[in-house]
N, CA, C and O atoms as a GROMACS GRO file, in nm:
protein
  456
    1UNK      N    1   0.085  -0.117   0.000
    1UNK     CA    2   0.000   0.000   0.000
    1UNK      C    3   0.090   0.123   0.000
    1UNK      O    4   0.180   0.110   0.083
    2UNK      N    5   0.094   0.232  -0.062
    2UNK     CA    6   0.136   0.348  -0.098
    2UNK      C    7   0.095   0.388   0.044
    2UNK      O    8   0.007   0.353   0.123
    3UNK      N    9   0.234   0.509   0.042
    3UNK     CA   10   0.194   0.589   0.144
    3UNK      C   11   0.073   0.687   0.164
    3UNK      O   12   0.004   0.707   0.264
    4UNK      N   13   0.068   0.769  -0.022
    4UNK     CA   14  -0.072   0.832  -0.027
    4UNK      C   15  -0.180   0.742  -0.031
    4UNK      O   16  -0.270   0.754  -0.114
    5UNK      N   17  -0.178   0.690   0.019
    5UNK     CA   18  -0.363   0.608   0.021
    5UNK      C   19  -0.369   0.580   0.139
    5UNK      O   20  -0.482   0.534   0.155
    6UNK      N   21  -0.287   0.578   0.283
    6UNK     CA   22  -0.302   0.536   0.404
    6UNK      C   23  -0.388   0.674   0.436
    6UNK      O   24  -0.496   0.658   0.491
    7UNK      N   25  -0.348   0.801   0.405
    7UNK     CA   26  -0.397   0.976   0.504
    7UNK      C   27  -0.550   0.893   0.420
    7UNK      O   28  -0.647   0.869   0.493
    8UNK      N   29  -0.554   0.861   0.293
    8UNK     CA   30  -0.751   0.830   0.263
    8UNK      C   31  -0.786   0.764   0.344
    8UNK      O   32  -0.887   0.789   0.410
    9UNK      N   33  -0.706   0.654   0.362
    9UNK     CA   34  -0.794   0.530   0.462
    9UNK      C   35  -0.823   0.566   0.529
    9UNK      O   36  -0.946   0.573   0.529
   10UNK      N   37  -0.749   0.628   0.658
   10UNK     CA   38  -0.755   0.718   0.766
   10UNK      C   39  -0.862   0.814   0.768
   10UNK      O   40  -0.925   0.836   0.872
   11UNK      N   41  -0.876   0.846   0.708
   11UNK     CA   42  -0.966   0.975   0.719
   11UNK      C   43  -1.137   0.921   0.668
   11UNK      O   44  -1.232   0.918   0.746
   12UNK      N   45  -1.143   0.889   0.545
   12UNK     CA   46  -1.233   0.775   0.542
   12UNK      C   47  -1.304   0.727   0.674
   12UNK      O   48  -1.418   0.759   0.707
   13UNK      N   49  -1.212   0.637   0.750
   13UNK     CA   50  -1.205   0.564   0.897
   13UNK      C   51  -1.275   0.670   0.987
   13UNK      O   52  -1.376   0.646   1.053
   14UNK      N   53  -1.209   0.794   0.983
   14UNK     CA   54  -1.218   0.887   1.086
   14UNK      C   55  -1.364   0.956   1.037
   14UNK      O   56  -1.458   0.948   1.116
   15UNK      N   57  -1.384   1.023   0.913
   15UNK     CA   58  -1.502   1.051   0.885
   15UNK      C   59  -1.642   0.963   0.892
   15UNK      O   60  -1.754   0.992   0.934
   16UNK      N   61  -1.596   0.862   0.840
   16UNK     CA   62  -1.785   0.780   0.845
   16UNK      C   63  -1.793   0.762   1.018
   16UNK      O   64  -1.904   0.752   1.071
   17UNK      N   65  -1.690   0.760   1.086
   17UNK     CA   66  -1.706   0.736   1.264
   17UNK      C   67  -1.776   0.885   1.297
   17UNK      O   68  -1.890   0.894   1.345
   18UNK      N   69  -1.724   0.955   1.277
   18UNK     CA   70  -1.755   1.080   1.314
   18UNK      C   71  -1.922   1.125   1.232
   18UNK      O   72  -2.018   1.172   1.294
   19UNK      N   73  -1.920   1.109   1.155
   19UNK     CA   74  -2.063   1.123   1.062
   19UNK      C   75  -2.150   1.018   1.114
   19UNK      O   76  -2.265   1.034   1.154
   20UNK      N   77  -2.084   0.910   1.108
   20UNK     CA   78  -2.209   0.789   1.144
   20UNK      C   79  -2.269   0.838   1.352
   20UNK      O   80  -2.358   0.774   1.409
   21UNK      N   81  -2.208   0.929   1.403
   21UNK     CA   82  -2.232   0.939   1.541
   21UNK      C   83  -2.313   1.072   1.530
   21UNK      O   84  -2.417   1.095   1.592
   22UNK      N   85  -2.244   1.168   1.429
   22UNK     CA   86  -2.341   1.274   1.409
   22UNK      C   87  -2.478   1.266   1.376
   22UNK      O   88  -2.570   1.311   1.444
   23UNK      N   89  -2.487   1.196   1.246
   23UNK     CA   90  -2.618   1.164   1.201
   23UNK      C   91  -2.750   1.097   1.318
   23UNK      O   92  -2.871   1.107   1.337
   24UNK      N   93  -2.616   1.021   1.378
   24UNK     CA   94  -2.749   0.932   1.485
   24UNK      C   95  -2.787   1.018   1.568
   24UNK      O   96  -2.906   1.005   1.598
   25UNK      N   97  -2.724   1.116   1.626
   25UNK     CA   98  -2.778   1.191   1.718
   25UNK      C   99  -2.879   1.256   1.696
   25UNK      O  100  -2.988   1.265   1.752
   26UNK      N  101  -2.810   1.325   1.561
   26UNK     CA  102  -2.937   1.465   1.549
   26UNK      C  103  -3.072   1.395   1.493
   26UNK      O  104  -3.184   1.430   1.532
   27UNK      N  105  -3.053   1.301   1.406
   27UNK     CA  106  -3.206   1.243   1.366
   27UNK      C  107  -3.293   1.143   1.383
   27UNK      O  108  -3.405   1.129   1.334
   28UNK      N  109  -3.199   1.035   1.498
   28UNK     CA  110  -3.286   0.957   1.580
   28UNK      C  111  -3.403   0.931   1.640
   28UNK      O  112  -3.472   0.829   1.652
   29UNK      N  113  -3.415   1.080   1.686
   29UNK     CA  114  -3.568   1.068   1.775
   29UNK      C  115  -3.637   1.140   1.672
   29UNK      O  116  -3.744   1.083   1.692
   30UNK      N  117  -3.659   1.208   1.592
   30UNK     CA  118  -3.712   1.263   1.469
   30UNK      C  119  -3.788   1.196   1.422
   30UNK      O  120  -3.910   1.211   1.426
   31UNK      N  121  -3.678   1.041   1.327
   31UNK     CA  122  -3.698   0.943   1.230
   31UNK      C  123  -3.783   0.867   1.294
   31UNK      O  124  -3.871   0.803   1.236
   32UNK      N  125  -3.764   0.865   1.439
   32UNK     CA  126  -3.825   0.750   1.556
   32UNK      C  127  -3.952   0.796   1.560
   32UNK      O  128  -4.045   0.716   1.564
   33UNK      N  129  -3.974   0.926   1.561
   33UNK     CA  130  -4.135   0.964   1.554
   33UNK      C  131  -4.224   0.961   1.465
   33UNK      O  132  -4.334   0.906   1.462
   34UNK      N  133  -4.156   1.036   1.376
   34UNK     CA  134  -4.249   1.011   1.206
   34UNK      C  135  -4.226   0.839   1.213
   34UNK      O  136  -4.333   0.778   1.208
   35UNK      N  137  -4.132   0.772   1.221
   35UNK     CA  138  -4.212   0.662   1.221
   35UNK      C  139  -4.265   0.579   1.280
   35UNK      O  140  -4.278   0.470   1.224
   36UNK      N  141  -4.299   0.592   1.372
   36UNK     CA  142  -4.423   0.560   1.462
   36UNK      C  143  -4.550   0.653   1.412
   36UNK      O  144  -4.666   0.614   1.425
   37UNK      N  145  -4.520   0.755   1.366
   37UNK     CA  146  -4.674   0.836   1.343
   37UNK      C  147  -4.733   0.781   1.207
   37UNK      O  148  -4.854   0.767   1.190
   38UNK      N  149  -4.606   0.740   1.082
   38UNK     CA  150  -4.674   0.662   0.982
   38UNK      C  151  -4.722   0.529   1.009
   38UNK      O  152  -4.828   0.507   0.949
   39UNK      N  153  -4.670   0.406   1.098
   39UNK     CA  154  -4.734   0.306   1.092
   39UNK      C  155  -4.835   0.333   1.200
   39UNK      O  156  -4.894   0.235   1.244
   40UNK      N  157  -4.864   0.450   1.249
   40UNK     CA  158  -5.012   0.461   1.327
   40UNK      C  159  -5.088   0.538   1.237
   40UNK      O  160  -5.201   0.558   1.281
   41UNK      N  161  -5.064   0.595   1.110
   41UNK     CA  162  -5.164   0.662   1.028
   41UNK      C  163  -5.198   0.524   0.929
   41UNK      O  164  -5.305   0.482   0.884
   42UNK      N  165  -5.058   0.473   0.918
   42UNK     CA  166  -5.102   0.408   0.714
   42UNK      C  167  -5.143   0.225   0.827
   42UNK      O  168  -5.197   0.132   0.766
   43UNK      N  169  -5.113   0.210   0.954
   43UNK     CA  170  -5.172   0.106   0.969
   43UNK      C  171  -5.284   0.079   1.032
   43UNK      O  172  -5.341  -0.031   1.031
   44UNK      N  173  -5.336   0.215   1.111
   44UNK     CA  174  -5.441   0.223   1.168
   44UNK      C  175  -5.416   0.141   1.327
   44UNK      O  176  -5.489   0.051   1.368
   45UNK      N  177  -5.326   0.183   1.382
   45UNK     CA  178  -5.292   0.101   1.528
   45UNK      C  179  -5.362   0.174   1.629
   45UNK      O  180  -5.415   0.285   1.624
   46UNK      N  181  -5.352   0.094   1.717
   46UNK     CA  182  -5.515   0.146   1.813
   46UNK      C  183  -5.400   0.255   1.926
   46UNK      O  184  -5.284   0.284   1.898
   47UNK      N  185  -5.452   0.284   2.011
   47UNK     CA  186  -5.337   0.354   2.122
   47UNK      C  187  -5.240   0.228   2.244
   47UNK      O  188  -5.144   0.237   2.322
   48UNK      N  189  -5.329   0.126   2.200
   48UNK     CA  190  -5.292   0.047   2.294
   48UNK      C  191  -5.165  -0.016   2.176
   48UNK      O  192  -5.045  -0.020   2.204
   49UNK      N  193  -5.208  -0.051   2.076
   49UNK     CA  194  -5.069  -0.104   1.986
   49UNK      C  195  -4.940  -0.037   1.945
   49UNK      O  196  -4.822  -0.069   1.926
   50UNK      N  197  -5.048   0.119   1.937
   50UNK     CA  198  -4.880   0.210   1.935
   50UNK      C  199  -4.812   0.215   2.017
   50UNK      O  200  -4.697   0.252   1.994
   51UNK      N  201  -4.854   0.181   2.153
   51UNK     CA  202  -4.759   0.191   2.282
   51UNK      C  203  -4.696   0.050   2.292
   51UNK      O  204  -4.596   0.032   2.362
   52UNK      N  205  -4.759  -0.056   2.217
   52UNK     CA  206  -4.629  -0.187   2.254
   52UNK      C  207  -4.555  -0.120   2.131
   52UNK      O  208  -4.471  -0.046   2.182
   53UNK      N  209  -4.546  -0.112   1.986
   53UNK     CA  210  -4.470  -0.062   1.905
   53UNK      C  211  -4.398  -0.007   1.887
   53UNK      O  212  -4.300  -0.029   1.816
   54UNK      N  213  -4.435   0.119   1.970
   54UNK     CA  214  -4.301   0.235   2.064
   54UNK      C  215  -4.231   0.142   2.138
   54UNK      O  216  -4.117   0.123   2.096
   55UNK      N  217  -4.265   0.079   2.234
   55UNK     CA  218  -4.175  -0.022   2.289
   55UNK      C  219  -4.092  -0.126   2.180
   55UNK      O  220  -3.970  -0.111   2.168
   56UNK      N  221  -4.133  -0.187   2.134
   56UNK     CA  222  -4.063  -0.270   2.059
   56UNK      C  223  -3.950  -0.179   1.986
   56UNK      O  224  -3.835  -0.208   2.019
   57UNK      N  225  -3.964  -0.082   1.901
   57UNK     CA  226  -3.889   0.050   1.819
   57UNK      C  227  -3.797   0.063   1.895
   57UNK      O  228  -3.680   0.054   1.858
   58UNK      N  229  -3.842   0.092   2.042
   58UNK     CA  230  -3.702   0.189   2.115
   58UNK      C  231  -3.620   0.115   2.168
   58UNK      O  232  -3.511   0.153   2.212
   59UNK      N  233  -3.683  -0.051   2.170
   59UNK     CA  234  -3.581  -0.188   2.205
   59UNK      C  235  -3.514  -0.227   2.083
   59UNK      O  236  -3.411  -0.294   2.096
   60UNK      N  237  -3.550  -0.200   1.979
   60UNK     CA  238  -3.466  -0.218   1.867
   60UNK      C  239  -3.348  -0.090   1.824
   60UNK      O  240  -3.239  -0.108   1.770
   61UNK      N  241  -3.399   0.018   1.862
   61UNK     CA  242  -3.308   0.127   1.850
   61UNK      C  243  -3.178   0.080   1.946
   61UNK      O  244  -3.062   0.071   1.906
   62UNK      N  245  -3.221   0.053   2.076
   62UNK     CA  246  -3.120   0.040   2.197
   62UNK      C  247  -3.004  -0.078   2.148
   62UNK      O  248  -2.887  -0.083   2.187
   63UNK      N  249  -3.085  -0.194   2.029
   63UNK     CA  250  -3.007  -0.287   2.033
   63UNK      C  251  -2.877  -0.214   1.824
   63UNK      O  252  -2.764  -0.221   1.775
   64UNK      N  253  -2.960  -0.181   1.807
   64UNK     CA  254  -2.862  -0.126   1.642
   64UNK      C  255  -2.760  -0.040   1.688
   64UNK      O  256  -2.648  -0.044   1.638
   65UNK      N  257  -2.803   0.063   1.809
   65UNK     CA  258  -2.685   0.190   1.868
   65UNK      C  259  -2.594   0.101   1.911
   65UNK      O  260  -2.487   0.104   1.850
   66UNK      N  261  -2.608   0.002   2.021
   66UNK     CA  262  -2.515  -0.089   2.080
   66UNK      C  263  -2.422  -0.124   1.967
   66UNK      O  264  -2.305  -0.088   1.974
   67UNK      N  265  -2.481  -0.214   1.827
   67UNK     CA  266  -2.425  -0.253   1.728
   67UNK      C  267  -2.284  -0.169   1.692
   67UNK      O  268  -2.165  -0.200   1.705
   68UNK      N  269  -2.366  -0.020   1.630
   68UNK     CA  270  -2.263   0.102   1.600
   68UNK      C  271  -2.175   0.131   1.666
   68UNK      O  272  -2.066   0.166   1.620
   69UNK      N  273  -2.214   0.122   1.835
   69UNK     CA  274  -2.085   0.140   1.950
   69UNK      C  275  -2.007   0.040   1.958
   69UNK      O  276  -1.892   0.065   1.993
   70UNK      N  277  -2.029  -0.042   1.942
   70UNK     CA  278  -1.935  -0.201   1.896
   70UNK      C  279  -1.813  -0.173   1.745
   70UNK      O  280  -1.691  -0.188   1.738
   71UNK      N  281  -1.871  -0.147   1.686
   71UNK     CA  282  -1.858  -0.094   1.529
   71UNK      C  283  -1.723  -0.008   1.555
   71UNK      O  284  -1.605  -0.036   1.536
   72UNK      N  285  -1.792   0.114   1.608
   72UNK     CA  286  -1.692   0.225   1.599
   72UNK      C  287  -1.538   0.195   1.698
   72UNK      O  288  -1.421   0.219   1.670
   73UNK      N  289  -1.599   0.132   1.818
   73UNK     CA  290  -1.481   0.102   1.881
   73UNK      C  291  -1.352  -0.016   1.816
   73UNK      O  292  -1.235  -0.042   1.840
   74UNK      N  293  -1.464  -0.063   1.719
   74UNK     CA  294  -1.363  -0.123   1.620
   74UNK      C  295  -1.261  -0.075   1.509
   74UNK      O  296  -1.151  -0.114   1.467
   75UNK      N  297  -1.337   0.012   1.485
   75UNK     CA  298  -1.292   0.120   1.358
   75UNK      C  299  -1.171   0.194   1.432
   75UNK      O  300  -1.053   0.181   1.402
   76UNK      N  301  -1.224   0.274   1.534
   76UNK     CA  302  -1.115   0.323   1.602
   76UNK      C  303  -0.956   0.242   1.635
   76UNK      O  304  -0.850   0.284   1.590
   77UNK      N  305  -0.968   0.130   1.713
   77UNK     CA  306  -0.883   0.048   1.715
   77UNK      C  307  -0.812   0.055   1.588
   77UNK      O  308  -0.706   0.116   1.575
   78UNK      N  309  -0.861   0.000   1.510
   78UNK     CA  310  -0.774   0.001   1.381
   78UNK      C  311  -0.708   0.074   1.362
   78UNK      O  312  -0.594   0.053   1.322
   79UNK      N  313  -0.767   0.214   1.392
   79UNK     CA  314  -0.705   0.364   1.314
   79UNK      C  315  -0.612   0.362   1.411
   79UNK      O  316  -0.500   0.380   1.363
   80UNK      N  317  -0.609   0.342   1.575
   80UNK     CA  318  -0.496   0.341   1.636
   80UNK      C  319  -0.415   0.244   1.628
   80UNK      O  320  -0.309   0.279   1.681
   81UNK      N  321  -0.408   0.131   1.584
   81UNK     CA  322  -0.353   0.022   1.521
   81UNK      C  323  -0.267   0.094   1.395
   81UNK      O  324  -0.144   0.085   1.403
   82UNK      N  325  -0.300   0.134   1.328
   82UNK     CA  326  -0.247   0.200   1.165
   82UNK      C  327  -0.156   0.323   1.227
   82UNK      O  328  -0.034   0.335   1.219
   83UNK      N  329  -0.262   0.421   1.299
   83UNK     CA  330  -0.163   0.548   1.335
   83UNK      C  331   0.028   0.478   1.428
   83UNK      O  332   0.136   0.534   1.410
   84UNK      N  333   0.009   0.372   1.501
   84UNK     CA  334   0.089   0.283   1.604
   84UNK      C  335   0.219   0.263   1.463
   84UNK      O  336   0.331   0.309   1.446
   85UNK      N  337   0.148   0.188   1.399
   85UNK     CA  338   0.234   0.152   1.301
   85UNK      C  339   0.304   0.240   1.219
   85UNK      O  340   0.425   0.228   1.203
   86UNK      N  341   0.226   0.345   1.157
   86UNK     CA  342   0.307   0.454   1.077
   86UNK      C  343   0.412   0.509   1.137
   86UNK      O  344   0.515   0.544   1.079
   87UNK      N  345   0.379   0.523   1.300
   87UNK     CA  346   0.497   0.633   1.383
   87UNK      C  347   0.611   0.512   1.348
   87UNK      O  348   0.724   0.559   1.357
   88UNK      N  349   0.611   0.418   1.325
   88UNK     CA  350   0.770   0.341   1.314
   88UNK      C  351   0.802   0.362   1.186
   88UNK      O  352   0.905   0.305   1.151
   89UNK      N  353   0.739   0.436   1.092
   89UNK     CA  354   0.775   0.444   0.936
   89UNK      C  355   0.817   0.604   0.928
   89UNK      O  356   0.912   0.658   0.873
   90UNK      N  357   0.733   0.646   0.987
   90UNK     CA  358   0.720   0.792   0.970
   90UNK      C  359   0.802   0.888   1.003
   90UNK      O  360   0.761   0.887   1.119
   91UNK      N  361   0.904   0.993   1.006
   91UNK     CA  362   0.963   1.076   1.119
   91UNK      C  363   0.844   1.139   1.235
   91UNK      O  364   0.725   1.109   1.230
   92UNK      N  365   0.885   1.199   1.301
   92UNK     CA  366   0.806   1.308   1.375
   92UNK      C  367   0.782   1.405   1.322
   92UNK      O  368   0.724   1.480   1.400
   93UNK      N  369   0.798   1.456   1.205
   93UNK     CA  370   0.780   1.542   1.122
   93UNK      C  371   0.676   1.518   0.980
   93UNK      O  372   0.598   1.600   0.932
   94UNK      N  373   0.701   1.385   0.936
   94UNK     CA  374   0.610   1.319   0.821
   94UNK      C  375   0.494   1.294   0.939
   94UNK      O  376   0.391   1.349   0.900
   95UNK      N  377   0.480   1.255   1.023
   95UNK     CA  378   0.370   1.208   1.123
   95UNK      C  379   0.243   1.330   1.136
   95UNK      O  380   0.123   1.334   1.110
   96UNK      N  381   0.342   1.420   1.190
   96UNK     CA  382   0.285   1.531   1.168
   96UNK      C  383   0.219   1.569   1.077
   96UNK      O  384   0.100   1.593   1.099
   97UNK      N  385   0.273   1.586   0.948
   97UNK     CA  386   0.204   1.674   0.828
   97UNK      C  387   0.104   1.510   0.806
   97UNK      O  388   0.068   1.530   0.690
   98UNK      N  389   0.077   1.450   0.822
   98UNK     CA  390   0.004   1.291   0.783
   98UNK      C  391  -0.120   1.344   0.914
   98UNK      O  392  -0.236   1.337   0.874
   99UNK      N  393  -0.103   1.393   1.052
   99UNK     CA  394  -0.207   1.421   1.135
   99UNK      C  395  -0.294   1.542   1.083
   99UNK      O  396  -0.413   1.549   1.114
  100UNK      N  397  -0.240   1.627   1.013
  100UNK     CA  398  -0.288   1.780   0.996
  100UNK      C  399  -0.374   1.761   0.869
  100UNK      O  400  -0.489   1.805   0.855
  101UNK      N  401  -0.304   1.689   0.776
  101UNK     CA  402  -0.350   1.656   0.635
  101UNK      C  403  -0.512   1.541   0.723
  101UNK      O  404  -0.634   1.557   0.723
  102UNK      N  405  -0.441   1.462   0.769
  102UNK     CA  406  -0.619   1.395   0.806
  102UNK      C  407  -0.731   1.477   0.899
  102UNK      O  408  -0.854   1.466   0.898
  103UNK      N  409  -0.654   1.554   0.971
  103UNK     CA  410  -0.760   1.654   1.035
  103UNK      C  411  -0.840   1.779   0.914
  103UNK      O  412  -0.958   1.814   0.922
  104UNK      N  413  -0.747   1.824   0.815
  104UNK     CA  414  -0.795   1.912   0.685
  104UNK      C  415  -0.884   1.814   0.634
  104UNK      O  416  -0.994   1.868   0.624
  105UNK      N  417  -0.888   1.681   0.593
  105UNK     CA  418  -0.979   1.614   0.544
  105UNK      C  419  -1.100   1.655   0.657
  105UNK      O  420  -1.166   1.758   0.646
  106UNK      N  421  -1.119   1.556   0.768
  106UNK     CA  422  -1.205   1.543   0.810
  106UNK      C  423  -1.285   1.716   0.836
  106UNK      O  424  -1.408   1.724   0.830
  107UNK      N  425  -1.218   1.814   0.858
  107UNK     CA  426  -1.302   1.915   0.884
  107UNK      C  427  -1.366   1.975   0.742
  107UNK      O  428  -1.462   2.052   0.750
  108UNK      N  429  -1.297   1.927   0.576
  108UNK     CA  430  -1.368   1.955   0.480
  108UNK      C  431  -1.509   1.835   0.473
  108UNK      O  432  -1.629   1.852   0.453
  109UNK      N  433  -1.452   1.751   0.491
  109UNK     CA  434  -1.604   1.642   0.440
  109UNK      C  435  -1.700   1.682   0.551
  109UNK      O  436  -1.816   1.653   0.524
  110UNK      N  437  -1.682   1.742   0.669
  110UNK     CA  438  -1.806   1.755   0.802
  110UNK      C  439  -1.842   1.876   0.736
  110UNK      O  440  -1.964   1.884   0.715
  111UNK      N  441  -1.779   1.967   0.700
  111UNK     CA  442  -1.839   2.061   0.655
  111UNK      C  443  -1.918   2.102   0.513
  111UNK      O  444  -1.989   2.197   0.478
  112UNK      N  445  -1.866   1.976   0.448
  112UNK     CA  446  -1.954   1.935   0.310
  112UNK      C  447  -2.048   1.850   0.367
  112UNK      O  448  -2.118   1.807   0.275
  113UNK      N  449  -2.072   1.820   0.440
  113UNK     CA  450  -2.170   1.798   0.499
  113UNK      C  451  -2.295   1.848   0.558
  113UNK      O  452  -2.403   1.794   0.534
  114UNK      N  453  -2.285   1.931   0.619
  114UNK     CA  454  -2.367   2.052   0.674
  114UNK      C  455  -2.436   2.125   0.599
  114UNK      O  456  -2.500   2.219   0.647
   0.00000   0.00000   0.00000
């Protein structure tokens, strides 16, 4: 693997972690409502079914977040796994411009984002 394609991987790594935690936050309980309000409009659920449904939803939410927090602590590892490894390739100086260059990524794609 080339040296220029490790700052992509990296950042890649670092962005979908960082996006995939953003996204969940801000539109979780949102998505969680409209949909509960569509399968109580388009299915016609009584008050007593929307309330096991809400239950069931927010036991399934609790168990996919767990998933992602599993996920990311994996992702991370890696990236500290990869960053571990480069410092034995790298000077303290290439390390550097390799941290700054993946931080310029990640603050352009969050902000192409927005």
């Amino acid at each position: 693997m080339s040296l220029k394609t490790i700052p992509a991987i990296l950042t890649l790594v670092l962005v979908f972690t960082v996006s995939t935690t953003h996204a969940q936050k801000n539109n979780a309980a949102a998505e969680g409502r409209d949909a509960l309000n569509r399968m109580t409009k388009e299915l016609g659920l009584s008050d007593a079914q929307r309330s096991k449904v809400e239950t069931i939803l927010n036991t399934e939410k609790k168990k996919v977040e767990a998933v992602f927090n599993e996920e990311r602590k994996k992702l991370q590892s890696i990236q500290e796994e990869t960053r571990s490894s480069l410092k034995t390739v790298l000077t303290p100086e290439q390390m550097q411009k390799l941290e700054n260059k993946m931080r310029q990524e990640s603050s352009k794609n969050t902000n192409q984002k927005k």
